[in-house]
Structures are given as C-alpha cells and as structure tokens.
N, C-alpha and C positions, 0 to 999 in steps of 0.2 A: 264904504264897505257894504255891501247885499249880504241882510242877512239870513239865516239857515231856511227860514218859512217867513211867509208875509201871513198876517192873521188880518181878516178884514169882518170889523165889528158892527156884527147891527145894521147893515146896510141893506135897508127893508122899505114896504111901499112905506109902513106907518111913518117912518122917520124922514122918507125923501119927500111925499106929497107937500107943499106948503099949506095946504087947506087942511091937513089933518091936526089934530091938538096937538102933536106930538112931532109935529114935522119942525126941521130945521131948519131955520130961513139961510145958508150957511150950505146946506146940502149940495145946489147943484152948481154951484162953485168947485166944493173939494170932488166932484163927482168925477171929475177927466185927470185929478190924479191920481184918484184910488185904482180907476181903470188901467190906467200908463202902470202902473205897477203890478196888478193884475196879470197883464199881459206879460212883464218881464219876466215875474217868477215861473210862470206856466203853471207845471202840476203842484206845486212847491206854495200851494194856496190854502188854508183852511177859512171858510166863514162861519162866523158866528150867527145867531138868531134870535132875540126876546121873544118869546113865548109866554102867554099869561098860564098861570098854574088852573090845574081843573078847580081847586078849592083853596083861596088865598087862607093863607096863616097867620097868624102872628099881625106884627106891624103893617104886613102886606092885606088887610083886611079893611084900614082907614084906606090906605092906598087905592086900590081898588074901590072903596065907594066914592072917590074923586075923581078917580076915570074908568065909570062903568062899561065905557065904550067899548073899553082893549079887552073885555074879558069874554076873547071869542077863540074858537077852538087853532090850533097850531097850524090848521092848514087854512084858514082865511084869506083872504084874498090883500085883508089887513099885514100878516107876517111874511108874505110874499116875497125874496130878496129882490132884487131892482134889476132890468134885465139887462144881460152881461153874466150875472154870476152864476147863473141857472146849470145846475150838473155840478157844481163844487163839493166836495167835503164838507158837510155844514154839521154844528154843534151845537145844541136850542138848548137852551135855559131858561129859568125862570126866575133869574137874577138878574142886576146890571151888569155885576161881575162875574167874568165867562171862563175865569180859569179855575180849573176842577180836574178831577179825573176824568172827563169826555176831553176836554179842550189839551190837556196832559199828554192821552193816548192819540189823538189826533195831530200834533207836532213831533212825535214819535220823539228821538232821539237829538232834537234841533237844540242847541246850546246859544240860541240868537233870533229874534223874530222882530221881525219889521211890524207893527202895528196902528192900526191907519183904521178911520172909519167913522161910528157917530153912536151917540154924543162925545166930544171930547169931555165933557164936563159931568158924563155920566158916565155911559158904560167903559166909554176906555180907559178912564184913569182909576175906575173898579179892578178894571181887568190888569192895568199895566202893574200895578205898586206889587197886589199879591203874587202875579208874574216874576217879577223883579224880586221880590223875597223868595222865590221860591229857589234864585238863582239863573233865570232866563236874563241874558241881553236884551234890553227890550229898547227899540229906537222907532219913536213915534214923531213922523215929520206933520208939522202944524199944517202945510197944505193941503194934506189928505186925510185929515179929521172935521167933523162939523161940528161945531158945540149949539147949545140952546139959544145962547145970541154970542156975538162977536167977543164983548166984554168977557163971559163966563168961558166961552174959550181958551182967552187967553187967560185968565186966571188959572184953570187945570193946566195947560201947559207949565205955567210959574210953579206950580207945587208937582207935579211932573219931574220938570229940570232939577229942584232941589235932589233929587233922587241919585242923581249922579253920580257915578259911572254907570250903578245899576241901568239907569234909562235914560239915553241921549236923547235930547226934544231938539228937534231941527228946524228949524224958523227959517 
C-alpha cells in the first residue's frame, strides 16, 4: 500500500559524503531507493533537514563541543540536500527528531506516510515513534534508510517493528 506522503529524512551533503564525520557508510546504497520513491510519489514529498541551532542549549552544548564542525549557518554547503531533491518542501530542525508543528503542517491532512532516509538509528526512529504516537501510519522500508553502521541499523529497525501496527518496518 503507498502511503498518503513519503517524508524523506535528512538526506543532506553532511550525512551522504563518506569523508564527512557524520556520513553514513550505508548512504549510497539506500540512495536509488529513496530516489525510486521520490519519483513515484511526485508532489506528494516532504524533506526534512538538520540544522545546527544559532546557539546550542541545554544537553545540545556538550554535543556540540564534540562536533564543532556542524555548527555552521543553515545554508552551508554542509546542510545541502543531495542532488535530486532540490525544490522539494523542506522542514529544517534543530533536532534529530523532525516531527513537530512544521513537519505536522507540511503533511497537511495525510493519515499514512512512507518514511525513508538517514540515519535510521537517529533521526528516523526520532522522528517515526513520536509520528506514530501522534497517530500517523508510519511504514519505513529498511532499504531506503541509512543507519551509522549496518549493525545500528538494524537494531532501530528491531525497536521500530516493535511499534506495530503504528509502524510497519519492511525488510
């Protein structure tokens, strides 16, 4: 079943580069499935974007002085989405987890959303559980997520699937 919107997470230069800290080794494997989907839904696409905050807070302040790299303004060359998605609906955060009131008004009235992207073992299963609580269908196919390494992948998948019915994980 295709569902209402596809959300496609985080699929940015920082996370596709392999030479970057933050890159996924993982990335351009799930990259020609997140596209094939892409393509199917058409307009029916929202992307996500990590964004470092102008002034980290809280817990996000040790964070940050472990990766002083990323704390570069929104439109860096760094938070770039990956080309293909250029002109989408996007929704920039400064969280892992991208569901919120932007991400909310951005799937408008969608009762189902396919979600696909990276990290699987960060920002998507951020983004999917509260998703899924909030009452969204949420069906995340493991081929078109990247996790940090292969192992952590498939672990957020495993606690992902627990989730179920709320969130179908498709292997």
């Amino acid at each position: 079943m295709t569902a209402d919107v596809l959300v496609v997470i985080d699929a940015q230069q920082v996370f596709a580069d392999p030479e970057s800290p933050w890159g996924s080794p993982m990335f351009a494997e799930a990259w020609p499935h997140i596209e094939k989907r892409v393509r199917s839904y058409g307009a029916r696409v929202v992307v996500t974007r990590f964004v470092a905050p102008a002034m980290p807070e809280g817990a996000w302040v040790p964070y940050y002085k472990e990766w002083p790299f990323a704390l570069e303004p929104s439109d860096s060359q760094l938070y770039q989405l990956v080309p293909g998605l250029e002109g989408r609906q996007a929704v920039d955060e400064t969280t892992f987890g991208k569901w919120g009131a932007k991400l909310r008004a951005a799937i408008a009235d969608a009762r189902s959303v396919e979600l696909v992207g990276v990290a699987t073992d960060c920002c998507v299963i951020s983004t999917a559980l509260p998703m899924a609580d909030a009452g969204i269908a949420v069906t995340v196919p493991a081929e078109a997520c990247a996790g940090s390494t292969p192992d952590n992948h498939a672990k957020a998948l495993d606690v992902m699937a627990l989730y179920g019915p709320l969130i179908t994980v498709e292997r």
